[in-house]
Each structure stands twice: as structure tokens, then as C-alpha cells.
N, C-alpha and C positions, 0 to 999 in steps of 0.2 A: 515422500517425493513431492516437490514442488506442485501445486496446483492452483494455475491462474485464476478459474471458474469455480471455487470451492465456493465462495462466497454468493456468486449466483442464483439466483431465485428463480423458477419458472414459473409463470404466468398462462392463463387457458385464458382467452377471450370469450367474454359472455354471447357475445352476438353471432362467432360462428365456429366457439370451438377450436380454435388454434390457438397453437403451445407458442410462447415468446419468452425471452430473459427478460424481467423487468430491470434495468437500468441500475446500475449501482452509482450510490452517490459516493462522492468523498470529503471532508470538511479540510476546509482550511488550516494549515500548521501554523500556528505562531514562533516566535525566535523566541527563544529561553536561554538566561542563561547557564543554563545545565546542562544545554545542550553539546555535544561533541562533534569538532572537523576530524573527520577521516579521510587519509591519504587512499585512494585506490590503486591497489596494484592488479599489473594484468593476469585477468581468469575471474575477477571477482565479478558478481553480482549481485543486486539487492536483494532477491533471496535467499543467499548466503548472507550478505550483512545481517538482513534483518533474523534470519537463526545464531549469528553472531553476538548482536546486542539483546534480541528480543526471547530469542530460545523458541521461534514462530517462523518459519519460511513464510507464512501467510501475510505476515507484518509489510512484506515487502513497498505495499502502496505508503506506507510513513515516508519513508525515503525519499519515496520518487515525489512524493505531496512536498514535503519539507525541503526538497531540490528543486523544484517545478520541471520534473523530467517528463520526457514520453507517459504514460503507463504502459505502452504496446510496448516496450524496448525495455527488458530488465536488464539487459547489459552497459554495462561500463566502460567510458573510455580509462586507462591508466592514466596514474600521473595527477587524473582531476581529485580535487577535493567535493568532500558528500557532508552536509550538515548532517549528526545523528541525533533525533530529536531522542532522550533519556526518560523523561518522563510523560508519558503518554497516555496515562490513566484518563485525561482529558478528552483525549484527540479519539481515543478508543468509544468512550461515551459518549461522545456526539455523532460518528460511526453508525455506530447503533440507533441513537434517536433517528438519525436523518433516512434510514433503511428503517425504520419498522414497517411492519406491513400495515 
């Protein structure tokens, strides 16, 4: 099952003890051309593309990074086209660097 906040880290404040999300980053997509346009048909969204392309519902932010869509909004208008970034070994790794703790 899809989960928005899987990613999410919780934070306790030194000073007086409360719990907070520390902030997720996202890094910039570059255009490749390896890249793939997807037609969107209606009911889709990027949690589905991204278990589509990526075989990860969690991938979803690729998409929406590499569209410059919402994040709050994983759904799809029809009819739009979606850049799919294919190689992401990259985009994944600096993910991670830019979230370490």
C-alpha cells in the first residue's frame, strides 16, 4: 500500500522534548535522454506510474520532481503528458546524500 510518509524521519527537540517530521528534501531532475513521455490515462497516478516504471510506489516523488507537479496532489489530470525519468541511480543518490541525518 501506497505510503506518503514512509520516508519521514521524526525528530524530538533537544530543548523541550517534542516529537517533529524533520523536513524531506528533494533534488533536482535533470532532462536525459533516456528519458520517457507518458501519455496519462484517466485513474492513473504517480504511485501507480512509479510501481509501473520503478517496481517502488515510494518512487512517486521522481515524477512529480521531473514534472514540477504538486507533491500534496498524486493524481493526474488525463490526456497530460508525464516525463519518466529511466535512469535514476543518480537522482536516488543524491536523495539520500541531501536526507542523511
Amino acid at each position: 500500500m501506497f505510503n506518503r510518509y514512509a520516508e519521514a524521519r521524526i525528530k524530538t527537540s533537544s530543548t523541550n522534548q517534542s516529537r517533529y517530521f524533520k523536513p524531506t528534501l528533494y533534488p533536482d531532475i535533470e532532462e536525459k535522454d533516456s528519458d520517457i513521455i507518458h501519455n496519462v490515462r484517466a485513474g492513473e497516478r504517480m504511485d501507480m506510474l512509479a510501481h509501473r516504471y520503478y517496481d517502488d510506489v515510494g518512487l512517486w516523488w521522481v515524477i512529480s520532481r521531473a514534472n514540477r507537479l504538486d507533491p500534496s496532489d498524486i493524481g493526474l489530470k488525463a490526456s497530460s503528458k508525464l516525463r519518466i525519468p529511466i535512469d535514476i541511480a543518480d537522482v536516488i543518490r543524491k536523495f539520500r546524500s541531501i536526507n542523511a541525518e
